[in-house]
N, CA, C and O atoms as a DFTB+ gen file, in Angstrom:
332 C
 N C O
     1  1      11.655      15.223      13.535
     2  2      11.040      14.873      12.259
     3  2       9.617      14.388      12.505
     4  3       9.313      13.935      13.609
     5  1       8.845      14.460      11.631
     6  2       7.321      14.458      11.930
     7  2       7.225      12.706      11.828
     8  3       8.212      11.984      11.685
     9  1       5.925      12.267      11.926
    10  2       5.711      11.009      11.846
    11  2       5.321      10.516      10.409
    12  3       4.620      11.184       9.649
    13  1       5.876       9.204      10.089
    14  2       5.066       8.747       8.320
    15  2       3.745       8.236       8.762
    16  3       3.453       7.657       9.808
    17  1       2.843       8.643       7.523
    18  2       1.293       7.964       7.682
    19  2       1.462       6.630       7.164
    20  3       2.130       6.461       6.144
    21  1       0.871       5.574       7.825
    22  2       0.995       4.220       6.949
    23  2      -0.101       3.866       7.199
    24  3      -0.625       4.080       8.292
    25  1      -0.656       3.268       6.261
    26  2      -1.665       2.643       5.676
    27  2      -1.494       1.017       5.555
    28  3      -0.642       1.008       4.667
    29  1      -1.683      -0.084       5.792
    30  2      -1.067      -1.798       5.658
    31  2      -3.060      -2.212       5.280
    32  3      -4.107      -1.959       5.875
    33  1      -2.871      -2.597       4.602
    34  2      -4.770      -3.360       3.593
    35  2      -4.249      -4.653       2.996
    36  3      -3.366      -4.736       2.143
    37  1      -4.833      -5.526       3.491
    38  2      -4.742      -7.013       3.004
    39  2      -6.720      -7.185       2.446
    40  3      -7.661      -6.444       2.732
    41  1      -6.692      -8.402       1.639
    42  2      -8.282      -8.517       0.623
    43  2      -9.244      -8.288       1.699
    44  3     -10.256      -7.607       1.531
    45  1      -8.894      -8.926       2.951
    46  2      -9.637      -8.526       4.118
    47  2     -10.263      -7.696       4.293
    48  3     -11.443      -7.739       4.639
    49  1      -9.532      -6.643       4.068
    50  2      -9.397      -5.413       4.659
    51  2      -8.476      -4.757       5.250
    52  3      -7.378      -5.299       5.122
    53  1      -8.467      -3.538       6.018
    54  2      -7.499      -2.560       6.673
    55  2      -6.799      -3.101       7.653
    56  3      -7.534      -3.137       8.639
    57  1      -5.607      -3.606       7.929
    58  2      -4.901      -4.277       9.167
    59  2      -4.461      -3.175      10.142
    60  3      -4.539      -3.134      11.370
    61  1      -3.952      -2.253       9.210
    62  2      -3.517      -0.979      10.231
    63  2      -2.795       0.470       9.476
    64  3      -1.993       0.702       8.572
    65  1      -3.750       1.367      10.612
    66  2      -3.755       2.578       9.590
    67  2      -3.793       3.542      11.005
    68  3      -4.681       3.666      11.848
    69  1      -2.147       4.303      10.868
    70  2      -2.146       5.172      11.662
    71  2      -0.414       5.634      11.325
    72  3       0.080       5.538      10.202
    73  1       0.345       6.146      12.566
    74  2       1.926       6.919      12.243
    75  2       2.215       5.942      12.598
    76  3       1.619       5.058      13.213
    77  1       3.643       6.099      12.036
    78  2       4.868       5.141      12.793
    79  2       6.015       6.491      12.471
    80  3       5.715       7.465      11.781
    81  1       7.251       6.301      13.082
    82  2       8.381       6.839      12.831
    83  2       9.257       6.656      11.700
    84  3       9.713       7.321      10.769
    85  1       9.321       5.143      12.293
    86  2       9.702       4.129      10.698
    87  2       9.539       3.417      10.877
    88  3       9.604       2.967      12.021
    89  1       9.092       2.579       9.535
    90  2       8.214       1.481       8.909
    91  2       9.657       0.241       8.230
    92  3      10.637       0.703       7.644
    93  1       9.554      -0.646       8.371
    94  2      10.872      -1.443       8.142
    95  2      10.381      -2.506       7.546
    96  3       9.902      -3.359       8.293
    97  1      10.357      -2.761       6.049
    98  2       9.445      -3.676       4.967
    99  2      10.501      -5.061       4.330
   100  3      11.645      -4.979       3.881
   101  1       9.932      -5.857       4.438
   102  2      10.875      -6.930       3.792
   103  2      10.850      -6.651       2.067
   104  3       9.764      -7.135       1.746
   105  1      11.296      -6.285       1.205
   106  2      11.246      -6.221      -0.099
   107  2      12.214      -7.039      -0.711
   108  3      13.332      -7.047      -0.196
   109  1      12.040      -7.609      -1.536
   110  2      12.469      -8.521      -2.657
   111  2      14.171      -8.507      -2.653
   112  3      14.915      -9.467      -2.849
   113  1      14.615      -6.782      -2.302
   114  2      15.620      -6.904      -2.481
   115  2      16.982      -6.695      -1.345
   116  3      18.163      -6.349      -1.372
   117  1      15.582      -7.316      -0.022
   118  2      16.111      -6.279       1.242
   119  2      15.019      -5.809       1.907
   120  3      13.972      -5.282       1.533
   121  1      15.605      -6.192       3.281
   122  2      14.875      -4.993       3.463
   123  2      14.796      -3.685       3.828
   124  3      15.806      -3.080       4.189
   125  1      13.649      -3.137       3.778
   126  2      13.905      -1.250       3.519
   127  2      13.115      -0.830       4.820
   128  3      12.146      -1.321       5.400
   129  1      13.923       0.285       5.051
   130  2      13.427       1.513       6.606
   131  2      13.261       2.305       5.583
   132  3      14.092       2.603       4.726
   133  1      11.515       2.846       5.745
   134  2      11.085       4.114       5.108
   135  2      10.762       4.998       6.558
   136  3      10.368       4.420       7.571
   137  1      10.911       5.963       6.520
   138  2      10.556       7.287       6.831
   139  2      10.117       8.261       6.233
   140  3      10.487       8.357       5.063
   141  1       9.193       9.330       6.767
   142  2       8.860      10.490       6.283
   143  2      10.038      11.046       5.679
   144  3      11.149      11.149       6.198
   145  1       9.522      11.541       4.032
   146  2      10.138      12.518       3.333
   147  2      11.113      11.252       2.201
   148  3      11.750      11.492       1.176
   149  1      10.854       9.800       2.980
   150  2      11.724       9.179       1.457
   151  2      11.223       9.190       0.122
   152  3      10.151       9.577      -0.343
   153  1      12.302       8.646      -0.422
   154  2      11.560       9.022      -2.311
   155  2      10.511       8.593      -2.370
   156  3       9.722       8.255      -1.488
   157  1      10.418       8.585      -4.046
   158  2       9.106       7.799      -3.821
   159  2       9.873       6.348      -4.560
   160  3      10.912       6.251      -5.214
   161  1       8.885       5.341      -4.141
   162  2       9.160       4.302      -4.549
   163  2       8.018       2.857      -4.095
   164  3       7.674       2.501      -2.968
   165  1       7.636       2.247      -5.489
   166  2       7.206       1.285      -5.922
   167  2       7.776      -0.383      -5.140
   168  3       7.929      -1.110      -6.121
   169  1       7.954      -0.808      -4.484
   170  2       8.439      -2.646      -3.710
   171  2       7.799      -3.834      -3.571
   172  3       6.819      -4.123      -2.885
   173  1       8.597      -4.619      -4.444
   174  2       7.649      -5.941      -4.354
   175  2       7.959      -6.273      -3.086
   176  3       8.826      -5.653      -2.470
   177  1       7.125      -7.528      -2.432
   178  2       7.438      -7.663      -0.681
   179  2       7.560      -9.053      -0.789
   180  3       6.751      -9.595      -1.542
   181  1       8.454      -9.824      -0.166
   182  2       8.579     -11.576       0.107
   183  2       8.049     -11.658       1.715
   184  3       7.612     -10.723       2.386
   185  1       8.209     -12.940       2.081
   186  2       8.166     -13.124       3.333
   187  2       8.469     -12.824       4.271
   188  3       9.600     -13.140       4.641
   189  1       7.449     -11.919       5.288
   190  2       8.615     -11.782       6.392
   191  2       8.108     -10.831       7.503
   192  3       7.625     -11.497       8.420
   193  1       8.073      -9.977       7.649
   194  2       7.192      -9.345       9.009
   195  2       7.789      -7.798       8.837
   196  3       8.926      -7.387       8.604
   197  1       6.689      -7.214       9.027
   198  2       6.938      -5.616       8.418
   199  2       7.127      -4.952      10.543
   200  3       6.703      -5.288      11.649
   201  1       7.501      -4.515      10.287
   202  2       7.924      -3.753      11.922
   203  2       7.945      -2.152      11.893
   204  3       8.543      -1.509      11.030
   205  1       7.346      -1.692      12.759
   206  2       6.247      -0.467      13.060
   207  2       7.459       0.152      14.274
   208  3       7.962      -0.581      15.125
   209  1       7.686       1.223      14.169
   210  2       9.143       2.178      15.010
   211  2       8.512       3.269      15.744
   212  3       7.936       4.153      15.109
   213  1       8.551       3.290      16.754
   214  2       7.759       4.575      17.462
   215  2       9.023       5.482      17.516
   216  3      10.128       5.088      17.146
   217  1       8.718       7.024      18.121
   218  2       9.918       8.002      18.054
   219  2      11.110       7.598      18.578
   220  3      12.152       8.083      18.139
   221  1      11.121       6.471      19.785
   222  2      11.740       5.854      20.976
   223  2      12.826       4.702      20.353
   224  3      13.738       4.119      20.940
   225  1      12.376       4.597      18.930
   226  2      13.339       3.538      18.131
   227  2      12.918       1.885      18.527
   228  3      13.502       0.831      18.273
   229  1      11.589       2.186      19.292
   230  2      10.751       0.453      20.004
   231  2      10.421       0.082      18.849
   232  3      10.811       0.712      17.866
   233  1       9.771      -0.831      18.760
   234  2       8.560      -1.792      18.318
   235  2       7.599      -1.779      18.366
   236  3       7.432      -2.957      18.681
   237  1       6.602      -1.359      18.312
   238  2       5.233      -1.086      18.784
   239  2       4.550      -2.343      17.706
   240  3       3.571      -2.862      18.241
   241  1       4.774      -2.753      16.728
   242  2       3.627      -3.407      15.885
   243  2       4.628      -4.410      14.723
   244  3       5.594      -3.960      14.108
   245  1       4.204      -5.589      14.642
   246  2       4.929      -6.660      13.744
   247  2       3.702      -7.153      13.390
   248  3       2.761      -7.547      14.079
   249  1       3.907      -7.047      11.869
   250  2       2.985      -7.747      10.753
   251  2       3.432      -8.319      10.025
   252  3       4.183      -7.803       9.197
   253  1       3.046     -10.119      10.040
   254  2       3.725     -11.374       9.290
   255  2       3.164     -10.677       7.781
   256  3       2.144      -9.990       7.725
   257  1       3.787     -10.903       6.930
   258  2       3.227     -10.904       5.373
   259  2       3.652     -11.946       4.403
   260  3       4.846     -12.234       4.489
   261  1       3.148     -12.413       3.740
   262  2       3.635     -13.886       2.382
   263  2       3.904     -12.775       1.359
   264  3       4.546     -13.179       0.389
   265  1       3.680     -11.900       1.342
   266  2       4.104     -10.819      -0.418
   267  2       3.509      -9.911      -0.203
   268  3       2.944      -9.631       0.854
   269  1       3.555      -9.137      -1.459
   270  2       2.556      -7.789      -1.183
   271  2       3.712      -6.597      -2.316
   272  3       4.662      -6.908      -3.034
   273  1       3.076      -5.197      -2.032
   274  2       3.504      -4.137      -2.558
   275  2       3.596      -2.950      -1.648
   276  3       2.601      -2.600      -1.012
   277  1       4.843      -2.252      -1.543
   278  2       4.694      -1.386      -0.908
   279  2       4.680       0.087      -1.906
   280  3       5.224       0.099      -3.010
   281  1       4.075       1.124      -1.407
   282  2       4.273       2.425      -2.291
   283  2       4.355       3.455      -1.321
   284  3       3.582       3.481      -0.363
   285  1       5.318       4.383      -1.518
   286  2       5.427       5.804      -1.059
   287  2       4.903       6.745      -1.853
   288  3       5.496       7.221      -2.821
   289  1       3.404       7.160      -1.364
   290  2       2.425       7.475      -2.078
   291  2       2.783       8.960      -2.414
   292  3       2.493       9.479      -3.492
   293  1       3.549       9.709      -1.226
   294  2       3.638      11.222      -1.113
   295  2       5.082      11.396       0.062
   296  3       5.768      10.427       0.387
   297  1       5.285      12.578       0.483
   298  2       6.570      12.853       0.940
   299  2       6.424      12.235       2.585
   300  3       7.280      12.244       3.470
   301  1       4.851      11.646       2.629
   302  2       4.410      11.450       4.183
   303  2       3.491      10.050       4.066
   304  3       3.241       9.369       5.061
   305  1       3.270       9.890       3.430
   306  2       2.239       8.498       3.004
   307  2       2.950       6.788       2.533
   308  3       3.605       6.491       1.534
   309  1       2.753       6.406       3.040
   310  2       3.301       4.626       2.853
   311  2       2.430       3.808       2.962
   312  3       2.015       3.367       4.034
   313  1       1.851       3.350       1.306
   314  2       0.514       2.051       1.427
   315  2       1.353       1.025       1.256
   316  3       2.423       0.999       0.647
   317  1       0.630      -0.065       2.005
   318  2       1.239      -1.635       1.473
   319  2       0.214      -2.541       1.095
   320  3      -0.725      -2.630       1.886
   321  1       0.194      -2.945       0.495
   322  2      -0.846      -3.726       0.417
   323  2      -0.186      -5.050       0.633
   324  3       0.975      -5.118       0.227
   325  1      -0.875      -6.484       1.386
   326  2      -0.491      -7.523       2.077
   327  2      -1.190      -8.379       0.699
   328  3      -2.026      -8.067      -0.148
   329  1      -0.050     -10.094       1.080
   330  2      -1.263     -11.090       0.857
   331  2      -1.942     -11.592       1.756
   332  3      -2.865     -12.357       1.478
């Protein structure tokens, strides 16, 4: 399976913008493993640290977040925006 594009932008600016395999988001109601090709879908975000999946099923990248929004922009695209 190909890689998801993710995009992570806090007021700052761009924190990180490149692939992951899967992207693993704290959302309001849970949290969610997106991958390439999931629906689409709109997520409010609570506290908690978003975690970055290389093909290998590692860790490569943990980002603390206080809230935020996540969106599955397209069948390959995942913005979040941070607080």
């Amino acid at each position: 399976m190909s890689d998801l594009k993710i995009e992570i932008v806090s007021i700052e600016g761009s924190i990180f913008k490149g692939l992951c395999n899967i992207a693993v988001v704290p959302s309001t109601s849970g949290d969610l493993g997106i991958m390439r090709g999931h629906e689409a879908i709109i997520s409010n975000l609570r506290e908690g640290d978003i975690h970055l999946y290389d093909n290998s099923q590692n860790i490569f990248k943990t980002i603390a977040v206080k809230g935020g929004f996540a969106e599955m922009q397209s069948e390959e695209k995942l913005l979040i925006l941070i607080d």
